[in-house]
C-alpha positions as CSV (number, residue, x, y, z in Angstrom):
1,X,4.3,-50.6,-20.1
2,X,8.0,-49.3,-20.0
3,X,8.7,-46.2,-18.1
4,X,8.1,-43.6,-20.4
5,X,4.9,-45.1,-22.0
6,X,2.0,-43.8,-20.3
7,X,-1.3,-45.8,-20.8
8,X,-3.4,-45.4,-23.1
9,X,-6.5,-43.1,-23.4
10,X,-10.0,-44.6,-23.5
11,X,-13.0,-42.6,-23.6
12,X,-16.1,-43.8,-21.9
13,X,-19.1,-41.6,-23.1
14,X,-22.6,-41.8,-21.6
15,X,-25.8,-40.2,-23.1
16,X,-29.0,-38.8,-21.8
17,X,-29.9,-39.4,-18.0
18,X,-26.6,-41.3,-17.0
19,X,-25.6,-38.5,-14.9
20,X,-29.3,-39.6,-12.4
21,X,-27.7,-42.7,-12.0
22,X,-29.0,-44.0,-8.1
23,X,-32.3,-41.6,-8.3
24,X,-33.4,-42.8,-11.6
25,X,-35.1,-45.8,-11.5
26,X,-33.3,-47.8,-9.2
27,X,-34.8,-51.0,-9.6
28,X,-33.7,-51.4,-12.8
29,X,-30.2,-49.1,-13.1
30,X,-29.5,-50.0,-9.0
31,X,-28.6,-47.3,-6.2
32,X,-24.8,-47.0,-7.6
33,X,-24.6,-42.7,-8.2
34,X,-22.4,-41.7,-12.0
35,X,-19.7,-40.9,-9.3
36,X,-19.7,-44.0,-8.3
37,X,-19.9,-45.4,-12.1
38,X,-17.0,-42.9,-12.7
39,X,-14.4,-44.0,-10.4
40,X,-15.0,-47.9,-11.5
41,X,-14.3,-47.0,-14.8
42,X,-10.9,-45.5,-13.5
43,X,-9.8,-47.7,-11.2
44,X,-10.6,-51.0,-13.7
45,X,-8.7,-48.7,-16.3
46,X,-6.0,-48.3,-14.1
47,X,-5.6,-51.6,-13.9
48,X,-5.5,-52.6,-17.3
49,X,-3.2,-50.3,-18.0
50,X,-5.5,-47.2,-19.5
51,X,-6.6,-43.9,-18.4
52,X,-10.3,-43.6,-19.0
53,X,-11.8,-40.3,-19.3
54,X,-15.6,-40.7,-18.6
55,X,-17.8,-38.3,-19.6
56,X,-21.5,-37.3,-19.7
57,X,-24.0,-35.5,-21.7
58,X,-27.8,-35.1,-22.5
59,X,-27.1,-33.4,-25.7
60,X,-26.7,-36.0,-28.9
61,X,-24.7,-32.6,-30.5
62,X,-22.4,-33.1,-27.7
63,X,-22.1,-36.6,-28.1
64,X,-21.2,-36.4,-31.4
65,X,-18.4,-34.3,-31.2
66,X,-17.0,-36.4,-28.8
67,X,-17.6,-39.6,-31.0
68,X,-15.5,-37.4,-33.6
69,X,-12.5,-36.4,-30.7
70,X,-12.1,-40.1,-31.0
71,X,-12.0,-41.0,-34.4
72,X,-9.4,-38.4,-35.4
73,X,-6.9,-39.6,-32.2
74,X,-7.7,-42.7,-32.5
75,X,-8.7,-43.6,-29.2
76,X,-10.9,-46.5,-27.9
77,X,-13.9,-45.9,-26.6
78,X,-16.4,-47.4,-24.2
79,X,-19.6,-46.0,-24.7
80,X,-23.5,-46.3,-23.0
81,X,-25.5,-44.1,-25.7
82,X,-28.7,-44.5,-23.5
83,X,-31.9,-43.8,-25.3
84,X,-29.7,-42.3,-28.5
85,X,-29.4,-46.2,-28.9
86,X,-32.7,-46.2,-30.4
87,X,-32.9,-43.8,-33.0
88,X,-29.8,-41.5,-33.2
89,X,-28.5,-42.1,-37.3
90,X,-26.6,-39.0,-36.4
91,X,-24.8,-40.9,-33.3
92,X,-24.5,-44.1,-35.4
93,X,-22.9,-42.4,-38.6
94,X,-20.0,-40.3,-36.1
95,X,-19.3,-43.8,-34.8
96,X,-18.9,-45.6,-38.2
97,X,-15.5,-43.3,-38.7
98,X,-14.3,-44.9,-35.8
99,X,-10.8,-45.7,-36.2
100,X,-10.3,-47.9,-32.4
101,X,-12.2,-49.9,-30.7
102,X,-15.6,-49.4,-29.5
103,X,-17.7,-51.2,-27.3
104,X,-21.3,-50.4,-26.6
105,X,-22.3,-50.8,-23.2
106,X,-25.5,-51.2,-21.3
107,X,-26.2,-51.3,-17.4
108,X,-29.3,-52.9,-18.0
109,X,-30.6,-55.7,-20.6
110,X,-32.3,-53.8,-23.2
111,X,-33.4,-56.9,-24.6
112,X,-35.6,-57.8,-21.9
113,X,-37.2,-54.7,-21.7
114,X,-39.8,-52.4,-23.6
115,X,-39.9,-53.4,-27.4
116,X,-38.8,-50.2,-28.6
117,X,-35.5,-50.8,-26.6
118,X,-34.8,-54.1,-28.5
119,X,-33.1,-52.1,-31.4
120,X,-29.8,-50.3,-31.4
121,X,-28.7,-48.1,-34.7
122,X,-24.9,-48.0,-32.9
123,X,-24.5,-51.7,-32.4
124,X,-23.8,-52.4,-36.3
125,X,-20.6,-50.0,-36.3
126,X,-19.6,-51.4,-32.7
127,X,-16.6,-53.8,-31.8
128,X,-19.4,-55.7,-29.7
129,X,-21.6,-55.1,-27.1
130,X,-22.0,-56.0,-23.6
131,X,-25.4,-55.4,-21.4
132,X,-27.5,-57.0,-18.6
133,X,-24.9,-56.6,-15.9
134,X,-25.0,-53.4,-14.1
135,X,-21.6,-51.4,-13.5
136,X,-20.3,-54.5,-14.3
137,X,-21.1,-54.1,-18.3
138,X,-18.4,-51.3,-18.1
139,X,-15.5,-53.5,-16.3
140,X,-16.5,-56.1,-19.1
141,X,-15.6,-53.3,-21.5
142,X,-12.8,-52.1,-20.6
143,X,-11.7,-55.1,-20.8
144,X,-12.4,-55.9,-23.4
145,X,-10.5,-52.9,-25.1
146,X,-7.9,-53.8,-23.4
147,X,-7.4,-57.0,-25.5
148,X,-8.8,-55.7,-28.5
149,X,-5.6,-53.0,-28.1
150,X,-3.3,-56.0,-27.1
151,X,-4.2,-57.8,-29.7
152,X,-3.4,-55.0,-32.0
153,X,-0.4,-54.2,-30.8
154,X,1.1,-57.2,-31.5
C-alpha cells in the first residue's frame, strides 16, 4: 500500500441469528460470541491490507440493500446469508449485480447437515464458497478476496 492509499473496504454481511452466535447452538456454531466473530474479521482484514465492515441483520430487506451498497461501490464482500441461503431469490438476484468479489461463507458444513440445508440459491452468483470450518471459514475468505483483488489489480 503506499502512503496515501488506504485499504480497501470489504463488507462482511451475516443474516438471520448470527448476532446469537455462542448461545445458539453451540455444538454446532461453537461458544465464539458475533463480537468475537467481529473482531477476527477485522484483525485478518487488517492484515491483508482491508478494512472490513461486518454487519448483521435478521431482516432479508436489510440484507438486500446492503447486497446493493456493494454492487454500486464496488466493494468485495464476504458474506454468511444463514438460512436466506436456502430460499432467498430476492437475496440471490441483489447478489448477481455484484460487481467485486463475493465469497459465501459458512461456520458450519451445511452439507453435512439437514437436507434442506444442502441447497444454496446464492452460491451460483458467488466467487466461491468456503464452509465447515468455524470462524475460520471467514479468515479463509478474506483471504481469499484478498487475492481475488490482487489478482485484479494487476
Amino acid at each position: 500500500m503506499t502512503a496515501d492509499a488506504s485499504p480497501r473496504r470489504v463488507l462482511v454481511l451475516n443474516g438471520p441469528n448470527l448476532r446469537r452466535l455462542g448461545v445458539r447452538e453451540p455444538d454446532v456454531y461453537g461458544s465464539a460470541t458475533f463480537e468475537d466473530l467481529a473482531a477476527l474479521c477485522r484483525d485478518t482484514a487488517r492484515r491483508l491490507d482491508l478494512h472490513a465492515e461486518v454487519r448483521q441483520t435478521d431482516d432479508e430487506a436489510e440484507l438486500v440493500r446492503w447486497v446493493h451498497e456493494a454492487a454500486d461501490e464496488r466493494l468485495p464482500v464476504v458474506l454468511n446469508p444463514a438460512a436466506f441461503t436456502h430460499y432467498s431469490y430476492a437475496l440471490r438476484d441483489a447478489l448477481a449485480q455484484r460487481t467485486a468479489p463475493l465469497v459465501e461463507v459458512h461456520i458450519s458444513n451445511p452439507a453435512a447437515r439437514e437436507e434442506f440445508r444442502h441447497t444454496s440459491v446464492v452460491a451460483g452468483v458467488a466467487t466461491g464458497t468456503i464452509a465447515g470450518f468455524g470462524l475460520t471459514s471467514y479468515v479463509l475468505a478474506l483471504q481469499a478476496i484478498a487475492e481475488q483483488l490482487a489478482e485484479n489489480a494487476g
